[in-house]
C-alpha positions in Angstrom: 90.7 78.8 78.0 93.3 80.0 75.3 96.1 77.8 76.8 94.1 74.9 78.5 94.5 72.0 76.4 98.7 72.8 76.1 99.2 72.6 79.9 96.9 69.7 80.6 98.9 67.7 78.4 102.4 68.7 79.6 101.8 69.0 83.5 103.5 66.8 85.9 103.5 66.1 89.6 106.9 66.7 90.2 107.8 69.6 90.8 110.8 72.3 90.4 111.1 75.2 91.6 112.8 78.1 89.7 116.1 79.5 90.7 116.1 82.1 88.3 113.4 85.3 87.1 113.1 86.3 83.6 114.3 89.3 82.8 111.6 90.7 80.7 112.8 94.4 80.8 115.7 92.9 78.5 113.1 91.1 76.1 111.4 94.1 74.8 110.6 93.6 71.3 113.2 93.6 68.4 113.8 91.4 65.4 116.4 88.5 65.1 117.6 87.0 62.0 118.7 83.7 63.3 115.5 81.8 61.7 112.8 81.6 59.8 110.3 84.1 61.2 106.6 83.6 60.9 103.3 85.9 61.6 100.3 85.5 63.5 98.2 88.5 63.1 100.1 91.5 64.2 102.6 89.6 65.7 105.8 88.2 64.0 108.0 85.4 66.1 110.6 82.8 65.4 109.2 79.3 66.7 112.2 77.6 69.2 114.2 74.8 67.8 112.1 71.7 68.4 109.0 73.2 69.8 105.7 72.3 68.8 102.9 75.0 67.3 99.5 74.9 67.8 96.7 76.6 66.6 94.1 77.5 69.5 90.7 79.8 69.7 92.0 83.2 70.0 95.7 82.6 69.3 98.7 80.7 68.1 100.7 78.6 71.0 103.6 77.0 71.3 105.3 74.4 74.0 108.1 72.1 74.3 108.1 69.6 77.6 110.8 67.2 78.8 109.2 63.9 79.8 112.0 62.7 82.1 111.4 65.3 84.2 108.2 66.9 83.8 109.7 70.2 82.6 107.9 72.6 80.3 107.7 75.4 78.6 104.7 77.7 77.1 104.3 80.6 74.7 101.0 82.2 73.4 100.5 84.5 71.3 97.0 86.1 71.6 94.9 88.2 68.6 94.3 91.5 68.8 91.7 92.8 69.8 90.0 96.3 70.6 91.8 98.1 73.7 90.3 99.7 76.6 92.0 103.0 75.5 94.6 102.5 78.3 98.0 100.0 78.6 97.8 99.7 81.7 94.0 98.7 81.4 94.4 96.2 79.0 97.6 94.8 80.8 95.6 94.5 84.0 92.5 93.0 82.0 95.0 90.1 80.0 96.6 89.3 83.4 93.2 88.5 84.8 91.9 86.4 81.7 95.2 84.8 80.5 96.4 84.1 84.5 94.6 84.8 87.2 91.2 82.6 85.7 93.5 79.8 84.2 96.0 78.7 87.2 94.8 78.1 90.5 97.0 80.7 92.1 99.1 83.6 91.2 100.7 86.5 92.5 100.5 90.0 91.3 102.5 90.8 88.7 106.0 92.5 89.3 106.2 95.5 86.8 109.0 96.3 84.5 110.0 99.4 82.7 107.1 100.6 79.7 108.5 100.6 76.3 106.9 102.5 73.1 108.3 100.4 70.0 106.4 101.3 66.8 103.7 103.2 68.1 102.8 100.5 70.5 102.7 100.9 74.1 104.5 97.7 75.9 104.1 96.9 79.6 105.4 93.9 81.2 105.2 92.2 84.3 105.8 88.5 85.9 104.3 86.4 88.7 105.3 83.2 90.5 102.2 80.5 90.0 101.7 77.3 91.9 98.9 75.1 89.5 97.9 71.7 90.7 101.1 71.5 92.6 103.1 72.6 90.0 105.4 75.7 90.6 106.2 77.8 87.9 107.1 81.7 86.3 104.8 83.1 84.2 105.6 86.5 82.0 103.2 88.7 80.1 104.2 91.0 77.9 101.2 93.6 76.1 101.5 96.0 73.6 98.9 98.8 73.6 98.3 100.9 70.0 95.7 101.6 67.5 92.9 101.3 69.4 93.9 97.6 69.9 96.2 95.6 72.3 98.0 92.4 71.6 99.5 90.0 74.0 102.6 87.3 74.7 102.5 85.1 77.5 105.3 82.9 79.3 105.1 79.7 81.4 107.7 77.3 82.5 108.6 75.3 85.5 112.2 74.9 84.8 115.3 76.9 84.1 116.4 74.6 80.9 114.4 76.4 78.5 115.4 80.0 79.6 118.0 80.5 76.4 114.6 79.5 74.4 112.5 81.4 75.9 115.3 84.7 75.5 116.0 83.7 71.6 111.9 83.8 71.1 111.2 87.3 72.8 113.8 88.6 71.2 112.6 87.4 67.7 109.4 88.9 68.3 108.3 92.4 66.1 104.9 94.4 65.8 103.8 96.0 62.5 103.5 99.6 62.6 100.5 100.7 64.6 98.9 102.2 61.4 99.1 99.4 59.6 97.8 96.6 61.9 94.1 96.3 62.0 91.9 94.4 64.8 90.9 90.9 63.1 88.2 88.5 64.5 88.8 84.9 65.3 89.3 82.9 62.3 87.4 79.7 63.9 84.0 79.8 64.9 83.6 81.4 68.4 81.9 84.1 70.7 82.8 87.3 69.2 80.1 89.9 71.2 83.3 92.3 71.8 84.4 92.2 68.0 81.0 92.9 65.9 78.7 95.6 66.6 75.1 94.0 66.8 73.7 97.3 64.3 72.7 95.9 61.0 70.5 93.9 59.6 70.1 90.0 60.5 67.9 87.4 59.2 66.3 84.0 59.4 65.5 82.5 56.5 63.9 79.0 55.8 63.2 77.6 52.3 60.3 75.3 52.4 60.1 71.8 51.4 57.6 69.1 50.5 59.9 66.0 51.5 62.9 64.3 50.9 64.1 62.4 47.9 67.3 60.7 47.7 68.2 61.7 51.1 68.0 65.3 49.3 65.1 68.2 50.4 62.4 69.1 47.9 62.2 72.3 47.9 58.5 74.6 47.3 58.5 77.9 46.1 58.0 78.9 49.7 59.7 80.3 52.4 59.8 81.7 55.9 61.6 84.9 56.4 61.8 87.2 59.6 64.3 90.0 59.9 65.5 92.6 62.7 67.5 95.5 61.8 69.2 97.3 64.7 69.9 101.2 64.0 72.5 103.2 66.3 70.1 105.6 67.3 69.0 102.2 70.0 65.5 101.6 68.0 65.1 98.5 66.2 62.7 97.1 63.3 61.8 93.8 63.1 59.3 91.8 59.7 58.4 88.9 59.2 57.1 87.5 56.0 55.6 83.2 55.2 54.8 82.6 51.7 53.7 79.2 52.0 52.3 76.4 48.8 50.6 75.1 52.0 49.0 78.4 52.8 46.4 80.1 51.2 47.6 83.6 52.0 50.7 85.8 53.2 51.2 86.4 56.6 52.8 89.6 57.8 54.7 91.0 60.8 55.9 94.0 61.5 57.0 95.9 65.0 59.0 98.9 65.9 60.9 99.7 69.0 63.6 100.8 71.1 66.8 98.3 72.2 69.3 98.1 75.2 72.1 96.4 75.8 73.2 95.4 79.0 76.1 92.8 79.6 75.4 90.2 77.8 71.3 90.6 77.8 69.6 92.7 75.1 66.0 94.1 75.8 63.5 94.7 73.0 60.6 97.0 74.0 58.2 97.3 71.0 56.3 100.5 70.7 54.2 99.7 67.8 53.2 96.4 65.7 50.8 94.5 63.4 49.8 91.1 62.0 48.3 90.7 58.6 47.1 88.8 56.3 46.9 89.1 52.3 45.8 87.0 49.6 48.3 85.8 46.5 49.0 87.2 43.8 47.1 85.9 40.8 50.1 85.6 39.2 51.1 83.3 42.0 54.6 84.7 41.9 56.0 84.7 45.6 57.1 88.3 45.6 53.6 89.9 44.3 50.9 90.8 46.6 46.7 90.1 46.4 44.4 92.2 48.6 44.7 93.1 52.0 42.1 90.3 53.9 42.4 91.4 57.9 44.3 92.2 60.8 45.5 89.5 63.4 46.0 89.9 66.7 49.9 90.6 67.9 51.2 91.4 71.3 54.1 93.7 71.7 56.1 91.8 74.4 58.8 93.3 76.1 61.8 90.4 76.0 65.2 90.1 77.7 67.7 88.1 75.9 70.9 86.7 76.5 73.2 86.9 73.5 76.7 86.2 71.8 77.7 86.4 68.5 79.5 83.7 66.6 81.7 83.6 63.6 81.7 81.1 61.2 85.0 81.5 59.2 84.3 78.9 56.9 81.3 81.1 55.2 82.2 84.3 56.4 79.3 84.5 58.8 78.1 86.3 61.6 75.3 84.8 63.7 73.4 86.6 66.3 72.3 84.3 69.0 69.0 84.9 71.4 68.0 82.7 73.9 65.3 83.6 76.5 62.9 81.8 79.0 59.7 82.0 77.3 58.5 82.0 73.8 57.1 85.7 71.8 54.9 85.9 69.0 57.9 87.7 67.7 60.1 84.7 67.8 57.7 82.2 67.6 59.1 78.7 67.7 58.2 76.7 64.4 61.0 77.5 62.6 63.7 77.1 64.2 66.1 74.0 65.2 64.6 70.9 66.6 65.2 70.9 70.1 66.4 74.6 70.4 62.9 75.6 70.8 64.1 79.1 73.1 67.1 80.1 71.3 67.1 81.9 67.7 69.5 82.3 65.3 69.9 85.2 63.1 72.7 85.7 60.3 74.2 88.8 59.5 73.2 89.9 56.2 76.0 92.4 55.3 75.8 94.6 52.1 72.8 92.8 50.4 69.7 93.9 51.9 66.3 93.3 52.7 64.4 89.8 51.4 61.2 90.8 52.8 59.1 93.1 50.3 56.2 94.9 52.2 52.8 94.9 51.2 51.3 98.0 49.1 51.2 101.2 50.5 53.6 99.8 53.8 56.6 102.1 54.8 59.0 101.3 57.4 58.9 104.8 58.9 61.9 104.7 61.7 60.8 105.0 65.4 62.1 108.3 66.7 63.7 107.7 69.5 66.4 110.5 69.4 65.3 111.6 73.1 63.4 108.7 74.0 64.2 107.5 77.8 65.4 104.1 76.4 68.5 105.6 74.0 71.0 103.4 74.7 73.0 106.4 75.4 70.6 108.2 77.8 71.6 107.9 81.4 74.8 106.4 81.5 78.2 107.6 82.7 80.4 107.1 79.9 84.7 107.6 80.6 87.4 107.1 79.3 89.6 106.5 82.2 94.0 106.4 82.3 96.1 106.0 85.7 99.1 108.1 86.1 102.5 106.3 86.2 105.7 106.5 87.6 108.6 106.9 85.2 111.2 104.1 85.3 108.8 101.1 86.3 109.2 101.5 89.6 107.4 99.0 92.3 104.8 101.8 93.4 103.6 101.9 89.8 100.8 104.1 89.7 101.2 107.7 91.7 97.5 108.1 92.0 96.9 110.4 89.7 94.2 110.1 86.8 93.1 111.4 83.1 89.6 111.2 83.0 87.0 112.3 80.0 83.1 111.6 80.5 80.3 112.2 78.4 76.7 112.4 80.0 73.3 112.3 78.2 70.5 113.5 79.2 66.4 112.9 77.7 66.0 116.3 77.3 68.7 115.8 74.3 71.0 117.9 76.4 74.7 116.9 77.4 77.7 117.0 79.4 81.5 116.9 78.7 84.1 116.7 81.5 88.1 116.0 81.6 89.9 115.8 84.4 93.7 115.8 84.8 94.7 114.8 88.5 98.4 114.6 88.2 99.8 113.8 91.5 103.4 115.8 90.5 101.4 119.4 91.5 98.4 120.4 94.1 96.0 121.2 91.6 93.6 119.9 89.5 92.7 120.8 85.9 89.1 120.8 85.2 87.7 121.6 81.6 83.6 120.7 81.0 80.8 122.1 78.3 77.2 121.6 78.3 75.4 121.7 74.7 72.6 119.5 73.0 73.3 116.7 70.6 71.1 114.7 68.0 70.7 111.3 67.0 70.2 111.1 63.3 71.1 106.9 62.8 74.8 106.4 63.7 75.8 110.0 63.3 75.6 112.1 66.8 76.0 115.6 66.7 77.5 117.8 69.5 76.6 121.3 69.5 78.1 122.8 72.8 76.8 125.6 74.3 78.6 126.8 76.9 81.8 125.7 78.5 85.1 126.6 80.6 88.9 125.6 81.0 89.4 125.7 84.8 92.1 125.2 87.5 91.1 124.0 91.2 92.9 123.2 94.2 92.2 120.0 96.3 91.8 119.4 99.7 93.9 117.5 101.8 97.7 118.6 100.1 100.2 118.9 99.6 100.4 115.1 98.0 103.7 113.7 98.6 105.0 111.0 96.4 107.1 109.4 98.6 105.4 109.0 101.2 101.8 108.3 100.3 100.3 105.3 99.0 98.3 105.6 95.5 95.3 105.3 97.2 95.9 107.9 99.8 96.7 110.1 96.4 93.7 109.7 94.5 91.3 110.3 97.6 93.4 113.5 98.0 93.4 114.7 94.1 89.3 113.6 94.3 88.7 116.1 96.9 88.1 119.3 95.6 88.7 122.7 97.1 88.2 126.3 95.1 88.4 127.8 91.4 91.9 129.4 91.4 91.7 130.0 87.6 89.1 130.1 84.5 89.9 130.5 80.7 87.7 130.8 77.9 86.8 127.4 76.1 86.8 127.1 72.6 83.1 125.6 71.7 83.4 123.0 68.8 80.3 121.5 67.1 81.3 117.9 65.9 79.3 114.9 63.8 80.7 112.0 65.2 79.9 108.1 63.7 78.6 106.4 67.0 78.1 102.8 68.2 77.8 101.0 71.4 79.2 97.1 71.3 79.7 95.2 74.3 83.5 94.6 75.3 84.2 91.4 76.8 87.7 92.1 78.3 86.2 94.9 80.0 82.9 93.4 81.0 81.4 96.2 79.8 79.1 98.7 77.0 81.2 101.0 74.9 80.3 104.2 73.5 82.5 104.4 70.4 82.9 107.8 68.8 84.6 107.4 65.6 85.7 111.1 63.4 87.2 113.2 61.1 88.2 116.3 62.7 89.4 116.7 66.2 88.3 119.0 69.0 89.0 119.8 72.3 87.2 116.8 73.6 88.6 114.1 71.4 91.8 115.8 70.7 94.2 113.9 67.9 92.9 110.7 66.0 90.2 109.0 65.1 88.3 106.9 67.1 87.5 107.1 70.8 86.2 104.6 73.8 83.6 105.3 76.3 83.0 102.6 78.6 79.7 102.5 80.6 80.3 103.3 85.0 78.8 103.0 87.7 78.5 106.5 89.6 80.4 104.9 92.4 82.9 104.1 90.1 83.1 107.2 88.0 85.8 110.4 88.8 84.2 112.7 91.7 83.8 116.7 90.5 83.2 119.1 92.1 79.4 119.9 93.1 79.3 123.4 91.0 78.9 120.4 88.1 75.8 119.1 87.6 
């Protein structure tokens, strides 16, 4: 809870009510030259006249409170961190996390007037909370750009800080969107949304005879074991003991496909071995004897539950699995004392491999480019934006949507739809391809093969603004009548750099398509989100699209 600690320590029972809103709509972001400012990741501020500051997971918050009446005041700055690809998304997602899950009650947010301010997107809204019998305001303001959002949030019980609370806003400033750059919490935390879990990670163990001094003896021995995670969704994992205790080498090795889900990741092996191998008569720990015989190994589908952590301090990334049983894969041996079903695996960045394979071993790559387990294969992946009213008006969205979604299919075949539902006319614009696309690592290719740009009309109209809720709209713009017009589409073959990471403030998988030249799909920039939905969820087409 970014803000927890703060408003534990400055809560009261008496109460106040508050005469007075704050006028966020006159707080949009500019820069103020009556202090010292200072800058917390993308975010530059001006810390109130006898405030305090405090460093929290996540963010930077400050907080002033009068004791003689129990009156107090909160600002939080929060790190950026990647966006959903819409403001209003990510505004919507902050208010639940920052808010809703943190006081005991809330009301929805009343909406001010968007504001673009150095290529960010900035929506702002407040709500009236009650929080253990304490009644209060509370403001958010986000800023949307970049492929990241930011936040600001506001708490107070009392009208004595509001001059405060105006001088701070207006001291805040955003660096140009092309120049900020999402950042990962600098203490160590979950960070599943912020690091992809492609790559290699490792567990390594030097071994030891004893203890001298308080200080570990070490052998020339060790216990490795490795997984490497490629963005096709196959996976390779080794393991490797060169023990003084041992008389040979023992040697793992299994290949297989990978899915996230949430926060679970499933390994389902489609090939392995065990080995043994004598020593080298060299006895060097990096030299192999003779092949001696094949040991028995199970390939054991596993679901895991995972996070990632970040370990500022060393500049770490750990993968953490923790299951209900014990594999083979996994074993036990090794790891920490009394953590005998959770393993720990350290990213292991530009450096490589520490696992030599015997003579004559390859690592050939499991081709799963259209295997049924891709994580890419039969998922609904959108990109999903709500139609707004100019002006911040109280019926904020109109009902209309932007939609683009990618299917994949196992037969290494594809679809491509957008749909713009505006509700300010009665028809719909539909534009779609089909093609086939290849997996080669964490470069998918798009070769489209037919396509067509296409008006339609909707069943239901005419849709009337002012007299229809956004709800009424959308089931309206979702209903789809006839072709009244078809154009030729323009058929683009792409490479696009691919991963899927799991996004925390969306509870949800990611298909992130990053490139270098634009199409008719992506349009301009560079990088695009996908976020996995539910059929139920996803836009309704018409059924000439299959």
């Amino acid at each position: 809870m970014l803000y927890g600690k703060c408003l534990n320590k400055i809560r009261s029972k008496n109460m106040q009510s508050l005469k007075n809103r704050i006028l966020v709509s006159l707080l949009l972001i500019t820069s103020t030259a009556f202090a010292q400012q200072e800058t917390y990741d993308v975010v530059s501020y001006t810390i109130p006249k006898g405030w305090q500051k405090q460093q929290v997971q996540g963010g930077v918050q400050l907080f002033v409170t009068d004791n003689t009446n129990g009156g107090y005041a909160i600002a939080i700055i929060t790190q950026a961190m990647p966006s959903t690809g819409s403001a209003n998304d990510d505004f919507k997602s902050q208010w639940k996390s920052l808010l809703v899950n943190t006081v005991n009650s809330i009301t929805e947010p009343t909406m001010e007037a968007p504001v673009n301010d150095n290529g960010w997107e900035i929506l702002s809204g407040n709500g009236n909370y009650v929080d253990r019998g304490v009644k209060g305001l509370a403001t958010l303001i986000t800023a949307t750009g970049g492929q990241q959002t930011t936040a600001v949030v506001l708490m107070t019980n009392t009208q004595q800080y509001q001059n405060e609370l105006f001088g701070f806003i207006n001291s805040l400033s955003l660096k140009k969107v092309e120049q900020a750059e999402t950042k990962t919490n600098s203490t160590v935390s979950t960070a599943s949304a912020g690091k992809s879990i492609v790559g290699l990670w490792h567990s390594y163990l030097n071994e030891t005879s004893g203890y001298l001094n308080n200080m570990p003896q070490y052998t020339a021995g060790y216990f490795r074991k490795e997984y490497t995670f490629k963005a096709d969704g196959t996976y390779e994992y080794r393991l490797k003991n060169w023990s003084v205790n041992m008389k040979d080498i023992q040697f793992a090795y299994e290949a297989g496909t990978w899915v996230l889900s949430g926060s679970n990741l499933t390994l389902t092996p489609a090939r392995g071995k065990s080995e043994w191998w004598s020593k080298a008569t060299s006895n060097k720990t990096n030299e192999w004897g003779k092949f001696i015989k094949a040991a028995e190994y199970k390939l054991e589908k596993q679901t895991y539950t995972f996070n990632i952590e970040y370990f500022s301090g060393s500049d770490d990334y750990t993968l953490v699995l923790k299951s209900t049983r014990p594999t083979q894969r996994d074993g036990g041996n090794f790891n920490a004392a009394g953590e005998p079903l959770e393993f720990r695996y350290t990213f292991r960045k530009e450096l490589g491999s520490l696992i030599d394979n015997p003579p004559g071993f390859k690592t050939t790559s499991y081709n799963n480019q259209s295997g049924s387990n891709s994580p890419l294969i039969g998922k609904i992946w959108e990109a999903k934006s709500y139609e707004k009213y100019p002006g911040g008006a109280m019926n904020y969205h109109t009902g209309g949507q932007f939609v683009h979604q990618y299917v994949f299919n196992t037969d290494r075949t594809y679809r491509f739809v957008y749909v713009g539902a505006s509700a300010y006319t009665d028809l719909n614009i539909l534009k779609y391809e089909y093609g086939t696309y290849t997996v080669n690592g964490n470069q998918l290719t798009l070769t489209p093969t037919r396509g067509s740009n296409e008006e339609w009309s909707v069943i239901g109209g005419p849709v009337k603004l002012s007299g229809m809720s956004d709800v009424q709209v959308r089931k309206i713009k979702e209903s789809w009548g006839n072709r009244t017009k078809s154009t030729q589409r323009k058929l683009e073959k792409n490479v696009y750099t691919f991963r899927i990471e799991y996004m925390q403030g969306n509870e949800a998988n990611a298909l992130i398509l990053e490139y270098n030249q634009s199409t008719e799909r992506e349009s301009n920039g560079s990088v695009a989100y996908y976020f996995e939905t539910v059929a139920e969820k996803s836009i309704k087409l018409p059924k000439e699209i299959l």
